[in-house]
TORPA-4810 file (N, C-alpha, C, O; in nm, 3 decimals):
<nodes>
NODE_1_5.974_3.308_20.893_6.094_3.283_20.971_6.174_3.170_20.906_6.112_3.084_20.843_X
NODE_2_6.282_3.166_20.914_6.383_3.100_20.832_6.413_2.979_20.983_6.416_2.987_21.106_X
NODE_3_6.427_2.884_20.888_6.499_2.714_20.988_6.592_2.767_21.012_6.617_2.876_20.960_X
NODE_4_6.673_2.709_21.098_6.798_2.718_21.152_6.857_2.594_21.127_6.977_2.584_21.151_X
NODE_5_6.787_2.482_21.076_6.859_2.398_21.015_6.866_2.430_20.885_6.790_2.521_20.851_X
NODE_6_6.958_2.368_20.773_6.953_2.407_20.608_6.884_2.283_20.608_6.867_2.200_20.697_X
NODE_7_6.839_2.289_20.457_6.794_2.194_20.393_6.871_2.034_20.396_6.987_2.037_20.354_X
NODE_8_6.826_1.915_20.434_6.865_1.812_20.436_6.890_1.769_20.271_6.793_1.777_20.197_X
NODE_9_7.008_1.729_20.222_6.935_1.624_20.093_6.854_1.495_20.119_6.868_1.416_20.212_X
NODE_10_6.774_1.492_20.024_6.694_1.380_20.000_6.794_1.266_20.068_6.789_1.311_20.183_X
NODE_11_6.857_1.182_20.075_6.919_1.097_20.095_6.960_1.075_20.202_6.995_0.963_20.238_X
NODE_12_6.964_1.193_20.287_7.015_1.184_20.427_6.958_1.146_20.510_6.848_1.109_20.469_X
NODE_13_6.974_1.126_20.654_6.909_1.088_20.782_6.864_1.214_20.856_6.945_1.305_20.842_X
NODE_14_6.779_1.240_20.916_6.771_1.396_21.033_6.866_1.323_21.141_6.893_1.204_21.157_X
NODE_15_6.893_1.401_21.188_6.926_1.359_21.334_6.866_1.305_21.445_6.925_1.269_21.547_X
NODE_16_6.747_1.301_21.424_6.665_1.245_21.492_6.687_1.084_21.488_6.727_0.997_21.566_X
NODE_17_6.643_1.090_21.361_6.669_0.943_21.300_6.796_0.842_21.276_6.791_0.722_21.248_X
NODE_18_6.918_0.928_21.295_7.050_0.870_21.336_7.060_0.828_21.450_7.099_0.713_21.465_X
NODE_19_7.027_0.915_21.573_7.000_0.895_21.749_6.896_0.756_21.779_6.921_0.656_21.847_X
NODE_20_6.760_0.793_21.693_6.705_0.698_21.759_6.748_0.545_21.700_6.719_0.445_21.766_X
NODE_21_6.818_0.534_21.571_6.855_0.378_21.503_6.982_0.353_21.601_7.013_0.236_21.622_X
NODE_22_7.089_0.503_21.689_7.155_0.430_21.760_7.157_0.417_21.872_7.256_0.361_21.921_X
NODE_23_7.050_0.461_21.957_6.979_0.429_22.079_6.958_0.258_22.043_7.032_0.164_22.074_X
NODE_24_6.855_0.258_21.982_6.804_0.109_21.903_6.901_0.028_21.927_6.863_-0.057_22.007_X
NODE_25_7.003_0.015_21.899_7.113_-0.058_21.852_7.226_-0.098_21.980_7.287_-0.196_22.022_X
NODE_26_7.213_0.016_22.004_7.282_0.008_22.179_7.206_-0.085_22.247_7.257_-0.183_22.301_X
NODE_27_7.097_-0.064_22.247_7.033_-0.162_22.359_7.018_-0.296_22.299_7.020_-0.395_22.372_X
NODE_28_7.007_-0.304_22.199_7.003_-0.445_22.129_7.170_-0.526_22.174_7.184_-0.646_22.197_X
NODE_29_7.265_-0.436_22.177_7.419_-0.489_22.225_7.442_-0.474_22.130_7.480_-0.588_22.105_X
NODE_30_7.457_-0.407_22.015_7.498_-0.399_21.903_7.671_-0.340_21.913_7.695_-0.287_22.022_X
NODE_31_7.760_-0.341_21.839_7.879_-0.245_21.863_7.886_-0.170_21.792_7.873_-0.048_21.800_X
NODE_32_7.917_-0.262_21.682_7.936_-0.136_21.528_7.794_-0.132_21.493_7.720_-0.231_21.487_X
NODE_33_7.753_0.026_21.465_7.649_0.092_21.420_7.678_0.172_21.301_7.766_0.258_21.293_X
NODE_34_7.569_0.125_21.180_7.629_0.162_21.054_7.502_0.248_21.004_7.403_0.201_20.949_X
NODE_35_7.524_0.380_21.035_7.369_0.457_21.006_7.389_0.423_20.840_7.488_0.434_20.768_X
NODE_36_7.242_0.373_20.808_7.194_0.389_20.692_7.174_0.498_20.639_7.158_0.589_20.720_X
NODE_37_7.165_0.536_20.494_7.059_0.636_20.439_6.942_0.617_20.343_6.909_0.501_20.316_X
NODE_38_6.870_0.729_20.283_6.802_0.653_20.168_6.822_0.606_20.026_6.735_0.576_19.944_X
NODE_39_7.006_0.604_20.011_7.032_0.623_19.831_7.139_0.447_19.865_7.145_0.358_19.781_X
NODE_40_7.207_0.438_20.001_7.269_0.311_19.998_7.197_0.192_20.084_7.165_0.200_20.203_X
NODE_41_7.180_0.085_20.000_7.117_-0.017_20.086_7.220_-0.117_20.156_7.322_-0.139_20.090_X
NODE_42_7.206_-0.191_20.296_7.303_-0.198_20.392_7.418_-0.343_20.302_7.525_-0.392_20.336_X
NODE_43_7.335_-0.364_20.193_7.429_-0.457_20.156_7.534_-0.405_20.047_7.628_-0.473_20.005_X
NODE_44_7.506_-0.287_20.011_7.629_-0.178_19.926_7.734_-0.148_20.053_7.854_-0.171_20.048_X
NODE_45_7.670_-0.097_20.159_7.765_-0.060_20.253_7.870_-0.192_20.318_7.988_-0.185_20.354_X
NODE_46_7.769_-0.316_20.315_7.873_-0.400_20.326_7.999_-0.455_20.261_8.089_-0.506_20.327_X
NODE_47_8.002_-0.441_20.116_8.043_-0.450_20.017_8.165_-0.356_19.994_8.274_-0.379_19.943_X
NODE_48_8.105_-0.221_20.058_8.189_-0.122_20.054_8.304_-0.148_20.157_8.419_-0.165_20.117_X
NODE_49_8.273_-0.153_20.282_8.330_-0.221_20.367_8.439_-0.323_20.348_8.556_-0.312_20.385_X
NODE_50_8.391_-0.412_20.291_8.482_-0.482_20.249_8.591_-0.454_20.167_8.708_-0.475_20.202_X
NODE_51_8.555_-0.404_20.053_8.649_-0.308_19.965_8.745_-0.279_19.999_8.852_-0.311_19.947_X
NODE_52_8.722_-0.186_20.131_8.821_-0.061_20.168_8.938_-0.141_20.280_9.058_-0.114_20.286_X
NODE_53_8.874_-0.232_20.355_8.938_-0.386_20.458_9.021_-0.405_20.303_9.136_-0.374_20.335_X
NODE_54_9.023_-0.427_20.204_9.097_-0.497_20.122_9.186_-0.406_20.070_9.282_-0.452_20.010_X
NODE_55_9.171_-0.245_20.081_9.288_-0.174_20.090_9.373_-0.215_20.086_9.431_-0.246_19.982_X
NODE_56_9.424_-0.236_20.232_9.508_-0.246_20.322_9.546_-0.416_20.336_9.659_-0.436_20.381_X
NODE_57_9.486_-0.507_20.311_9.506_-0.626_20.298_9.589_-0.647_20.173_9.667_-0.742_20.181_X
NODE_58_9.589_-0.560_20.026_9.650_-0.615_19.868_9.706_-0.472_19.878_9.709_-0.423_19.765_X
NODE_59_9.768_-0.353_20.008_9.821_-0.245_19.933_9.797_-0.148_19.864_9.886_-0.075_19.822_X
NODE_60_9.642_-0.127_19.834_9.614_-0.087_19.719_9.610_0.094_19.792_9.621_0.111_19.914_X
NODE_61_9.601_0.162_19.734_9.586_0.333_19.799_9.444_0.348_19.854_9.341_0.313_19.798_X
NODE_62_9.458_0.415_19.990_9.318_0.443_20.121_9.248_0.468_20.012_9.295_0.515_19.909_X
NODE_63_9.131_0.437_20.032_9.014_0.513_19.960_9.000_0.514_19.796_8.952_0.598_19.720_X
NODE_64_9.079_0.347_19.764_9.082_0.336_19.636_8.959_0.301_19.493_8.976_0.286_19.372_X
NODE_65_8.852_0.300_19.570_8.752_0.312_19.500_8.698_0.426_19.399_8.621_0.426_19.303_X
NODE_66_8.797_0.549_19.485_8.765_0.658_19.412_8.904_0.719_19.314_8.900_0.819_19.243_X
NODE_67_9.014_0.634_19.332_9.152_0.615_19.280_9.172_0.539_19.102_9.176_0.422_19.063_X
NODE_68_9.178_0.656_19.037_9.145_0.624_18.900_9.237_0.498_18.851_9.229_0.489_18.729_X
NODE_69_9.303_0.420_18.897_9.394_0.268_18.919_9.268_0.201_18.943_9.203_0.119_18.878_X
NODE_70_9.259_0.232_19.004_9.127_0.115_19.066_8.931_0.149_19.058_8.856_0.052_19.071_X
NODE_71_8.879_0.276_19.040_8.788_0.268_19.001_8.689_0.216_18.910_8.572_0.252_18.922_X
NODE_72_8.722_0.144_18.828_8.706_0.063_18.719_8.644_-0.080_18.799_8.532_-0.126_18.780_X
NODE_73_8.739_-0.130_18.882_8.781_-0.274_18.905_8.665_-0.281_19.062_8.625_-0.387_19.111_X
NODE_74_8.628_-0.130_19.120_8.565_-0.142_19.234_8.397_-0.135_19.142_8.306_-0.212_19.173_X
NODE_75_8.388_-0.066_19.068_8.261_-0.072_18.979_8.202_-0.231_18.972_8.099_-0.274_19.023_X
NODE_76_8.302_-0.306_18.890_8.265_-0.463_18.874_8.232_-0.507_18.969_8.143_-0.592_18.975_X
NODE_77_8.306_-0.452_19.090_8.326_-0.560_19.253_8.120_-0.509_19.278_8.037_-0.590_19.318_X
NODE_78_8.097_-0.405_19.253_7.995_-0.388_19.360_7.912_-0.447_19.226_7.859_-0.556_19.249_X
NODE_79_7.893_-0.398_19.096_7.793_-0.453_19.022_7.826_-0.624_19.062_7.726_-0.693_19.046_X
NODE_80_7.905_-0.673_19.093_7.892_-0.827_19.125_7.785_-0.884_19.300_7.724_-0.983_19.341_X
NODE_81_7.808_-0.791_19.332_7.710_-0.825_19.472_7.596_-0.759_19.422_7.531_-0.737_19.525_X
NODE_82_7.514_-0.701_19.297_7.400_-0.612_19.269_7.290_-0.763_19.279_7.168_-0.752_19.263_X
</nodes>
C-alpha cells in the first residue's frame, strides 16, 4: 500500500514536529515561532532575518539575497556570522 503522504526531504520537519515545537512555544509565551529544520541552524535563520529587515531599511530589492546585485555581498554577510 502506498503513503498518502510523499516522501519528506531529508531536511524537513513532519508535521508532527512543526505542531508539537509550536504547541511548545505557545505555552512558553513565545510570539514569533521560527520552525527550524535539519540543513539551517537557528543562528543562519537569524542572520537571514536580518538580511531581509535590511531590505527594506538600504532599498535594496525583496528577497535580495537571491538578486544577482546582491548575492555576492549576502554570501560574505552570512560567511561572517559562520
Amino acid at each position: 500500500m502506498t503513503s498518502p503522504r510523499p516522501e519528506k526531504p531529508a531536511g524537513a520537519w513532519t508535521p508532527e514536529q512543526v505542531v508539537d515545537l509550536m504547541l511548545e512555544r505557545v505555552v512558553r509565551g513565545d510570539f514569533y515561532i521560527l520552525c527550524p529544520d535539519n540543513e539551517t541552524t537557528p543562528e543562519q535563520d537569524a542572520r537571514r532575518i536580518a538580511w531581509a529587515a535590511a531590505d527594506i531599511i538600504e532599498n535594496r530589492p525583496a528577497l535580495s539575497r537571491w538578486h544577482p546585485g546582491h548575492a555576492a555581498e549576502f554570501a560574505r554577510y552570512m560567511e561572517e556570522g559562520a
